[in-house]
C-alpha angles and dihedrals in degrees: 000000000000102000087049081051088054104040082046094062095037087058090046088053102050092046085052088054090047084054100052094049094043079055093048092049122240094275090221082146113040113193107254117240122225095218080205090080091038099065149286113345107253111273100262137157118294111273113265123242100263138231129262104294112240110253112225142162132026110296102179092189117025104197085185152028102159099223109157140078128327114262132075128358092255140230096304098061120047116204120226110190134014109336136317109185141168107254117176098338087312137089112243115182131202155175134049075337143329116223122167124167121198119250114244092359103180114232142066081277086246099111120048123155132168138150120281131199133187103231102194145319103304126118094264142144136184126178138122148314124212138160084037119171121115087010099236107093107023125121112282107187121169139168113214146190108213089149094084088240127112094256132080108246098175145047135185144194103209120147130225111021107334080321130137121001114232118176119001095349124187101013146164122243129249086242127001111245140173104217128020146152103264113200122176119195129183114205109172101305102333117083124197132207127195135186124196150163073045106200080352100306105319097117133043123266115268124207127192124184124203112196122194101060122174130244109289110259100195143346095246116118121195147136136276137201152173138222084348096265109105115076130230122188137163101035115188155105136282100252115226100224129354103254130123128207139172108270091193137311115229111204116192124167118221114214098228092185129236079054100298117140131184114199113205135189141194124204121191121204120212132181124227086272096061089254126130125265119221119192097023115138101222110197128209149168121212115207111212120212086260088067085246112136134232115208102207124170129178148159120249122236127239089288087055098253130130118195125223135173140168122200129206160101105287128100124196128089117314122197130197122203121197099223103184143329122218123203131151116257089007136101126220102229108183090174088076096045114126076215144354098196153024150201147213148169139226126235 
């Protein structure tokens, strides 16, 4: 009797354990945490300095490549929270945590995308902002390396700084890498985020949606980071078109003394989408007040100016006439120029 007693109440008892685990759900799928949210990164070495990063996808205007010398991020970003900086040709962001926009980003700030790399083994992210105005509820999106490898294993759609989860939140990725193409598009609510030329092309794209998106706060794009160690380059926007045009040329006259003047010129190149064009040879004549002519080129910089200027002793009116711009996969189209010349006069 004893021992029917006993094998009663074991087999109650593992139903009753069969029970409790059917109600909890098989975790075949356990939520991923962002050990962002859980505390301080580990104590580790100082992040090297980081190879070249990979350049991927199909960036129809770059605002920036951030090829200069290392320091701050410069006059055309402003950053918002903690520090974004140039760090071997590349962004790197940091802090708790790093936030820049860029200044005058054309758009609707709906549409960013750059090249991203995983720099050591330290807990780290980079990725991109978009939606940004009063910097609470834009669209924070990040890809991150919390495994203490060299890939990025997560990425995540939060708003504001590292702040509120929408879609699919906090999430692994298909296949772990160490450089991609990150693109991050906003259609209605849903945003969607793509990574390609993955460890230059070795493996497949992999696209991720998060639906549930709030209200756009603002039009501004930019880049985020954390601890300074993943690296961001080629940030930029998908052209519409591949035209090029004229976006305005700004004369100005020097006085050099003893009657001496250098005339100098700025000329800003725009795509068909309004957004800057980097690398591009722009190409001029002056024409001097004594009707003689002055052949100039030169390359714009990441805001889409080259700059031009002539120096001296003759007073008068001086013009300058944008002729033609080269740049590969691109077409000159003057027709949509704001302007084609300009004038000034001396003194």
């Amino acid at each position: 009797m004893k021992r029917s007693v006993l094998a009663v109440v074991l087999v109650l008892a593992l139903l009753a354990g069969t029970m409790a685990v059917a109600q909890a759900g098989t975790p075949t799928a356990v939520q991923a945490v962002d050990q962002t949210k859980v505390g301080p990164a580990p104590a580790g070495a100082p992040a090297p300095a980081g190879a070249a990063v990979p350049a991927g996808g199909g960036i129809s205007a770059i605002l920036d490549d951030f090829n200069r010398a290392d320091g701050a991020i410069g006059p055309n970003w402003t950053v918002r929270d903690g520090f974004c900086d140039v760090s071997n040709n590349a962004a790197v962001c940091g802090g708790s945590f790093g936030r820049a926009t860029f200044n005058g980003a054309p758009g609707d700030g709906n549409v960013a995308e750059a090249d991203v790399a995983d720099n050591g083994t330290a807990q780290q992210f980079t990725g991109l902002l978009l939606n940004y105005g009063a910097g609470v509820s834009n669209l924070f999106l990040k890809v991150q390396n919390q495994n203490g490898d060299l890939m990025f294993h997560h990425a995540a759609c939060y708003t504001g700084n590292n702040g509120n989860p929408f879609g699919l939140g906090f999430f692994p990725l298909s296949s772990p890498f160490a450089t991609a193409h990150m693109k991050a598009t906003r259609v209605g609510n849903d945003v969607t985020i793509e990574f390609t030329n993955i460890d230059g092309g070795a493996q497949p794209p992999q696209t991720y949606v998060c639906s549930g998106a709030p209200a756009p706060e603002g039009t501004g794009i930019g880049i985020l980071g954390w601890e300074g160690s993943a690296r961001l380059d080629n940030f930029g926007l998908p052209g519409g078109e591949n035209t090029m045009h004229v976006g305005f040329i700004h004369l100005r006259v020097v006085d050099r003394g003893f009657g001496k003047y250098a005339e100098r010129a700025q000329v800003q190149i725009l795509d068909a989408g309004g957004a800057f064009v980097p690398n591009a040879t722009v190409y001029v004549e002056w024409t001097l007040p004594d009707n003689s002519v002055v052949s100039q080129s030169n390359i714009t910089r990441a805001i889409g100016e080259a700059a031009f200027k002539v120096n001296g002793y003759q007073t008068g009116t001086f013009q300058l006439c944008v002729t033609n711009v080269v740049l590969a996969g691109f077409t000159y189209d003057p027709n949509q120029n704001v302007e084609t010349c300009d004038t000034i006069a001396v003194p």
